[in-house]
MDTraj code that builds the backbone (N, CA, C; nanometers):
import mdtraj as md
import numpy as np

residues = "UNK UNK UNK UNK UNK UNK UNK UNK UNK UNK UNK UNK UNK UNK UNK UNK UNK UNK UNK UNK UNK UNK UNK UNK UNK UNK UNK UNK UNK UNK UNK UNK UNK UNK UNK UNK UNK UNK UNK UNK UNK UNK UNK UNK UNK UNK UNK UNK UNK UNK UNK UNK UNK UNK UNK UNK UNK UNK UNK UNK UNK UNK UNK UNK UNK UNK UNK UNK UNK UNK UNK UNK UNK UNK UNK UNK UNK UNK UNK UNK UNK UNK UNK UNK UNK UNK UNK UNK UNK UNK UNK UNK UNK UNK UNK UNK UNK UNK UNK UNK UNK UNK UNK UNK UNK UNK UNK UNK UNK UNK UNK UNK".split()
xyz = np.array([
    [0.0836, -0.1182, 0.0000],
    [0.0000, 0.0000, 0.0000],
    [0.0878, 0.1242, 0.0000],
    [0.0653, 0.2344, -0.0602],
    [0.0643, 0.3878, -0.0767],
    [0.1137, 0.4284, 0.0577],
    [0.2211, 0.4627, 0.1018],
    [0.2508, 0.5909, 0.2161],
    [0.2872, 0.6912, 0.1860],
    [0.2091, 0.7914, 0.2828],
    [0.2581, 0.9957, 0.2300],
    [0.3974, 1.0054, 0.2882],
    [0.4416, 1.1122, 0.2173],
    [0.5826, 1.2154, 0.2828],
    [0.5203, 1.3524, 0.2571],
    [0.6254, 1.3994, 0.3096],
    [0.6528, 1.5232, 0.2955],
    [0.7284, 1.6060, 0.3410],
    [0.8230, 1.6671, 0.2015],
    [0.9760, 1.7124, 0.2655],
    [0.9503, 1.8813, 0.2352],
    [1.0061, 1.9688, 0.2835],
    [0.9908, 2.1081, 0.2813],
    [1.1561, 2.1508, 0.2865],
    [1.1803, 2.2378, 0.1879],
    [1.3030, 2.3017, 0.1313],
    [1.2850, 2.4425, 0.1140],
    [1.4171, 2.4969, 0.1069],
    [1.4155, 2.6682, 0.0297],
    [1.5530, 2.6547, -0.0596],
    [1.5254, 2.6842, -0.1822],
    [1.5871, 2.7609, -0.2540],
    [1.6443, 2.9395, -0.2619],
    [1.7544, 2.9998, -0.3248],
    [1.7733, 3.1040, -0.3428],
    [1.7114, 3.1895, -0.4498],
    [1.6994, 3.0630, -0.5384],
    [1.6203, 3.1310, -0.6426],
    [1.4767, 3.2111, -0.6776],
    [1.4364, 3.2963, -0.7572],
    [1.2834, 3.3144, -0.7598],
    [1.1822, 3.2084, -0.8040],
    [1.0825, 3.1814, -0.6883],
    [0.9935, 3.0247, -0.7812],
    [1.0092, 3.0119, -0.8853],
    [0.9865, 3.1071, -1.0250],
    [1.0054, 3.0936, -1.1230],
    [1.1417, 3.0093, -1.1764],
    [1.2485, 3.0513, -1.1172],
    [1.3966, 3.0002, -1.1950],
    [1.3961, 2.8826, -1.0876],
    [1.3343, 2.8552, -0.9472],
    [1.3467, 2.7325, -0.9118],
    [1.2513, 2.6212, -0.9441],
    [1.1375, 2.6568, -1.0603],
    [1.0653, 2.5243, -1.1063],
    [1.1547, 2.5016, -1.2044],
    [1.1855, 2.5747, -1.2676],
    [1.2146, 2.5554, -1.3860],
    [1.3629, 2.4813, -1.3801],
    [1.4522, 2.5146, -1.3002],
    [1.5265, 2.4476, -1.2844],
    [1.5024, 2.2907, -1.2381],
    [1.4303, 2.3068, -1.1058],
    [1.3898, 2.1374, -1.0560],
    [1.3246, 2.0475, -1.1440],
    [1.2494, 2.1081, -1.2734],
    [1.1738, 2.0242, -1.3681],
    [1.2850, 1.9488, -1.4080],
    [1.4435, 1.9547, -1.4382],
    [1.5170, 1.9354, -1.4682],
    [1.6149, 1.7963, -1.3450],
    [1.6058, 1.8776, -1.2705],
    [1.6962, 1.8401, -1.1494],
    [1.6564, 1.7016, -1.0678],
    [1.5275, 1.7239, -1.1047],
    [1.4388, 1.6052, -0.9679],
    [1.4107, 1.5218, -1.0672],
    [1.4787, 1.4826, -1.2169],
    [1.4176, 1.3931, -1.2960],
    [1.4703, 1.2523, -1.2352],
    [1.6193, 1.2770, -1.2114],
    [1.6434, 1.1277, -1.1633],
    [1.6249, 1.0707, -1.0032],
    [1.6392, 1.1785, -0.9379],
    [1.5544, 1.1200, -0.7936],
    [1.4229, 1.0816, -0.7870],
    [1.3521, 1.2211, -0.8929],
    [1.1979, 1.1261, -0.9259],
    [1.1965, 0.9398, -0.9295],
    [1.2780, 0.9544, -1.0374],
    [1.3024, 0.8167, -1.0719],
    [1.3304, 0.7059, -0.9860],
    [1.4360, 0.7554, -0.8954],
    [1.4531, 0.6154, -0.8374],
    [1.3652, 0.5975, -0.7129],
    [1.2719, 0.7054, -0.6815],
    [1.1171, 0.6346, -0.6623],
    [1.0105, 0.5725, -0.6833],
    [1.0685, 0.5666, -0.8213],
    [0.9218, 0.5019, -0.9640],
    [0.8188, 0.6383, -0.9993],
    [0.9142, 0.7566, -1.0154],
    [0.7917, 0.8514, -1.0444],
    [0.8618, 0.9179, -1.1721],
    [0.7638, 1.0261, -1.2530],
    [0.7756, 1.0502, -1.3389],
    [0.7475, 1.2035, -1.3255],
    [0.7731, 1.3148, -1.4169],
    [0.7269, 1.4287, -1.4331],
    [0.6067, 1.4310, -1.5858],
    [0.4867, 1.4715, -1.5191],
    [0.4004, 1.4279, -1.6225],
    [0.3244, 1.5932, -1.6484],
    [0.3158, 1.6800, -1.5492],
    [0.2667, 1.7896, -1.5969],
    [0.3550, 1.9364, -1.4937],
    [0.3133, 2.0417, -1.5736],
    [0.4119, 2.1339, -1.5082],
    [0.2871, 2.2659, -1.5604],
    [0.2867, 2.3303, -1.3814],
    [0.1641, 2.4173, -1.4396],
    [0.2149, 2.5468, -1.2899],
    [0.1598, 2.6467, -1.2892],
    [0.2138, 2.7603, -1.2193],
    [0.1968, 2.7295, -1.1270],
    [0.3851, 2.7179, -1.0886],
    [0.4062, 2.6833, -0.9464],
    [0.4201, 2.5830, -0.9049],
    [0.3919, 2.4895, -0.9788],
    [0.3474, 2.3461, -1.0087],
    [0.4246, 2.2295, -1.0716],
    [0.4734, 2.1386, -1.0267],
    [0.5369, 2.0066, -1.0777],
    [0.4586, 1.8686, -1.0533],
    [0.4187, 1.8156, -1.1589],
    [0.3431, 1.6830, -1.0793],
    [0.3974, 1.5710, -1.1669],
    [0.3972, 1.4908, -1.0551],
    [0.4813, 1.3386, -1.0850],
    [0.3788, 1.2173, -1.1251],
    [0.3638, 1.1610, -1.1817],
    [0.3002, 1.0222, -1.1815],
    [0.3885, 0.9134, -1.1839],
    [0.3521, 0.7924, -1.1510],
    [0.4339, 0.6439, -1.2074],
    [0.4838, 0.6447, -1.3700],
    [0.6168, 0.6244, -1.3359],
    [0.6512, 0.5987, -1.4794],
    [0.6315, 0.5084, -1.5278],
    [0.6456, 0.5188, -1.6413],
    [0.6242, 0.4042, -1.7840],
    [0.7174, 0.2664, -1.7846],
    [0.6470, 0.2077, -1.7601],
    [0.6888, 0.0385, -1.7554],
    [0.6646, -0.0933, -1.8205],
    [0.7521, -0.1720, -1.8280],
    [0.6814, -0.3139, -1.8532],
    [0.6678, -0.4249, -1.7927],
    [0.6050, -0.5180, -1.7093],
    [0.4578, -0.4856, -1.7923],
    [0.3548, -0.3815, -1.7055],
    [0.2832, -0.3472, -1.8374],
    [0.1889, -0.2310, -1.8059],
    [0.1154, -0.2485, -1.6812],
    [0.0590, -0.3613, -1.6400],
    [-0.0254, -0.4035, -1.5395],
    [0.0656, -0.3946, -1.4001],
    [0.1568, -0.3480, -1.3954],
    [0.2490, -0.2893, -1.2685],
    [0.2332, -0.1458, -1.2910],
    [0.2532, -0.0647, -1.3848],
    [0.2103, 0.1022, -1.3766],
    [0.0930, 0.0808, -1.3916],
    [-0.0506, 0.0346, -1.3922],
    [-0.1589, 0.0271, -1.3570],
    [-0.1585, 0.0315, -1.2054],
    [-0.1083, -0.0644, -1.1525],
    [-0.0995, -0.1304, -1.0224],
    [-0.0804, 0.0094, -0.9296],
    [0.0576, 0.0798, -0.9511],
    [0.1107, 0.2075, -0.9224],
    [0.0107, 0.3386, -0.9392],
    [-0.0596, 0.2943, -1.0574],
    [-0.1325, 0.4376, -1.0703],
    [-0.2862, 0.4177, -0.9815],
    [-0.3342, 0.2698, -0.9288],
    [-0.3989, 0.2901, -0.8399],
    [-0.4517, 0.3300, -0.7369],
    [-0.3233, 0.2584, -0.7132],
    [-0.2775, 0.2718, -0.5277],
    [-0.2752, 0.4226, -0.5145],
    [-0.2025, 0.4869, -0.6109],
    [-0.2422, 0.6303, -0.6046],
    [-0.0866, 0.7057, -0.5795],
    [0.0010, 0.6389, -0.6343],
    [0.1138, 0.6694, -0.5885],
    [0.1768, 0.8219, -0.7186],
    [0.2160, 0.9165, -0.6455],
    [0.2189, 1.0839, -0.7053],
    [0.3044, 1.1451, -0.6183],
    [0.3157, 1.2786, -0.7255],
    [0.4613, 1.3636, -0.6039],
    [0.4138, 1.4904, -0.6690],
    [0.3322, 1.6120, -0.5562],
    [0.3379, 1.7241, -0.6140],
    [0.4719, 1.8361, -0.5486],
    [0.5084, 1.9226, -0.6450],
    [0.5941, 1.9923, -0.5582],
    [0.5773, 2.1238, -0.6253],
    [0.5413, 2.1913, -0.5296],
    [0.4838, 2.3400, -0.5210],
    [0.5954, 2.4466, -0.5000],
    [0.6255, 2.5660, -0.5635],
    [0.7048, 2.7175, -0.5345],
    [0.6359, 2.7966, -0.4713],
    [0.6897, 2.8277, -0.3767],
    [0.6059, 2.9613, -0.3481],
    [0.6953, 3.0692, -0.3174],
    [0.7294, 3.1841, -0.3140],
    [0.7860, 3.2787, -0.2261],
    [0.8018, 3.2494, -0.0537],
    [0.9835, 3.3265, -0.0786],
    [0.9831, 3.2268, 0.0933],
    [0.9770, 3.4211, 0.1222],
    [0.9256, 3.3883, 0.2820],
    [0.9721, 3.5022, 0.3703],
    [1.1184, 3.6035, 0.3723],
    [1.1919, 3.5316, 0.3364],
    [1.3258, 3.5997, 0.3420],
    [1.4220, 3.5809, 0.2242],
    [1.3171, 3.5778, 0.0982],
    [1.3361, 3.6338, -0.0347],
    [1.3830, 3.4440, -0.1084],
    [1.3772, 3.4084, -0.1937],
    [1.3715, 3.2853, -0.2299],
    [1.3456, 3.2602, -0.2385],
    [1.2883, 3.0580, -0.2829],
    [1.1949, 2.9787, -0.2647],
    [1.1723, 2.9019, -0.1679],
    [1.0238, 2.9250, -0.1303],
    [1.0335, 2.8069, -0.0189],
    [0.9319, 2.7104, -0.0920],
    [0.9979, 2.5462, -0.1400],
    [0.9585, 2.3977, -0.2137],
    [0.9333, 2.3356, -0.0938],
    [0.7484, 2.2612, -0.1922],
    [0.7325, 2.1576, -0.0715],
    [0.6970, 2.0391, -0.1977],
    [0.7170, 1.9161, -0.1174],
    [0.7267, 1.8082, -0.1931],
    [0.6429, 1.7274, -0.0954],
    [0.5149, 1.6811, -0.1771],
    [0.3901, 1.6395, -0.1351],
    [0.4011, 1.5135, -0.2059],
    [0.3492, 1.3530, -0.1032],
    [0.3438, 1.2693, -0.2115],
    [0.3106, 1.1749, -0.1478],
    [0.2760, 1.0347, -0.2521],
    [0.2702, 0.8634, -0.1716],
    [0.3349, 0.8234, -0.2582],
    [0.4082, 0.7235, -0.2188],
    [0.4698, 0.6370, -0.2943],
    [0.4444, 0.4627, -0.2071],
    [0.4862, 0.3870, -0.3336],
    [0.4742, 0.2362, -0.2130],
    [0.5954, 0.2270, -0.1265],
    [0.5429, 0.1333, -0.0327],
    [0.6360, 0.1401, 0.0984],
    [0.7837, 0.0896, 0.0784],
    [0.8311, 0.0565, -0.0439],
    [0.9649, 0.0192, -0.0525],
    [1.0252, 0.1292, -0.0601],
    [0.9913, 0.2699, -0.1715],
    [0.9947, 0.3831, -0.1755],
    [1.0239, 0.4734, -0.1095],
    [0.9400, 0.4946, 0.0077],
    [0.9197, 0.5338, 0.1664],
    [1.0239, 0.6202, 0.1960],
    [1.0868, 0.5554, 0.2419],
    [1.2428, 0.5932, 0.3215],
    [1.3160, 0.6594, 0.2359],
    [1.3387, 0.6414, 0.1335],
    [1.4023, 0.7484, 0.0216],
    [1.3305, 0.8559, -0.0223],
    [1.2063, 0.8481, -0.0223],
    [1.1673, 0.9677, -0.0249],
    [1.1196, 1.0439, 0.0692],
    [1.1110, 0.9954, 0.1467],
    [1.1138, 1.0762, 0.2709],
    [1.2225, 1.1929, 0.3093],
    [1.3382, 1.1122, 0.2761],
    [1.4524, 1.1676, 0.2922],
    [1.4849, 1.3129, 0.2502],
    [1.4946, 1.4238, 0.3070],
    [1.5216, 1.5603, 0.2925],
    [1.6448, 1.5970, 0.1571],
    [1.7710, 1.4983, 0.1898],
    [1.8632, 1.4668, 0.1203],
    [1.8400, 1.4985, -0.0307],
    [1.7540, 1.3764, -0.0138],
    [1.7686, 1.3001, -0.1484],
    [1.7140, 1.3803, -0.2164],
    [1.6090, 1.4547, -0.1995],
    [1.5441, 1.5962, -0.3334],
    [1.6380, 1.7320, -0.3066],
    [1.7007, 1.7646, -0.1597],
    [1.8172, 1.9377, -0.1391],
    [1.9151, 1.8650, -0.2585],
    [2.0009, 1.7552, -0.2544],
    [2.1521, 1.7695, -0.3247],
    [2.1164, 1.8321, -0.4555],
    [1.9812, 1.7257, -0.5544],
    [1.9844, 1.8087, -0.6615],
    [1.9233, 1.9244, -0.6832],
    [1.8813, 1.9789, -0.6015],
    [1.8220, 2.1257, -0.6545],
    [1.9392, 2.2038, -0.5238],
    [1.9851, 2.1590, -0.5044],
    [2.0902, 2.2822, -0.4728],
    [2.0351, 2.3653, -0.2918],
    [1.9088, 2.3171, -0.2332],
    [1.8630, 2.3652, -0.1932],
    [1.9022, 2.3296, -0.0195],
    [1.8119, 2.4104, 0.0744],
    [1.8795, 2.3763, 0.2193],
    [1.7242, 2.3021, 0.2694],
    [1.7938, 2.2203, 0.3754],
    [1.6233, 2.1358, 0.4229],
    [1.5556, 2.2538, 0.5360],
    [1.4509, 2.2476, 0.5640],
    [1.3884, 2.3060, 0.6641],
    [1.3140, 2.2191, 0.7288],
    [1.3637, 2.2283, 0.8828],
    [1.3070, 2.1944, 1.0203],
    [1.3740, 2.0594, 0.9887],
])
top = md.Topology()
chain = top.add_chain()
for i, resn in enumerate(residues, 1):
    res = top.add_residue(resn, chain, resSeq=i)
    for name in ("N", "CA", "C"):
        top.add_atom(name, md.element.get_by_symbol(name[0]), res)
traj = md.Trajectory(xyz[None], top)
């Protein structure tokens, strides 16, 4: 079954130059969660299960409900403050949970 995370970051950049950069950046950590970048909308990054074989396992994935949104907003003290919203299955979990594993590639610092 599906478990949530949720990691919270700031960037230096303006939301703008930090989606646009992370659309880039979070492709392969996406990945080694089993997620994908499937739409990109203001402010906005959203992940689905990637493309697999056989299909009836990214079915399986896209049930359960497994997704990663990650939102820009303006931080308080000029920057971005990124949050990374999501479920993934429980093998997943622990790596994405991890603060780490989404700051190294976007360059960013963890919060709390």
């Amino acid at each position: 079954m599906a478990s949530k995370f949720h990691v919270q970051l700031t960037m230096r950049e303006s939301p703008g130059e930090a989606q646009a950069r992370a659309a880039t950046a979070l492709t392969e950590p996406a990945r080694s969660v089993g997620l994908r970048l499937t739409n990109r909308g203001a402010g906005t990054l959203e992940f689905k299960p990637r493309v697999q074989f056989p299909f009836v396992l990214m079915l399986y994935h896209t049930l359960s409900g497994e997704k990663m949104s990650v939102s820009f907003t303006p931080a308080d003290d000029g920057g971005t403050s990124v949050s990374i919203d999501g479920t993934v299955g429980g093998g997943s979990l622990p790596l994405a949970s991890d603060p780490e594993h989404w700051s190294g590639p976007l360059g960013a610092t963890v919060v709390g």
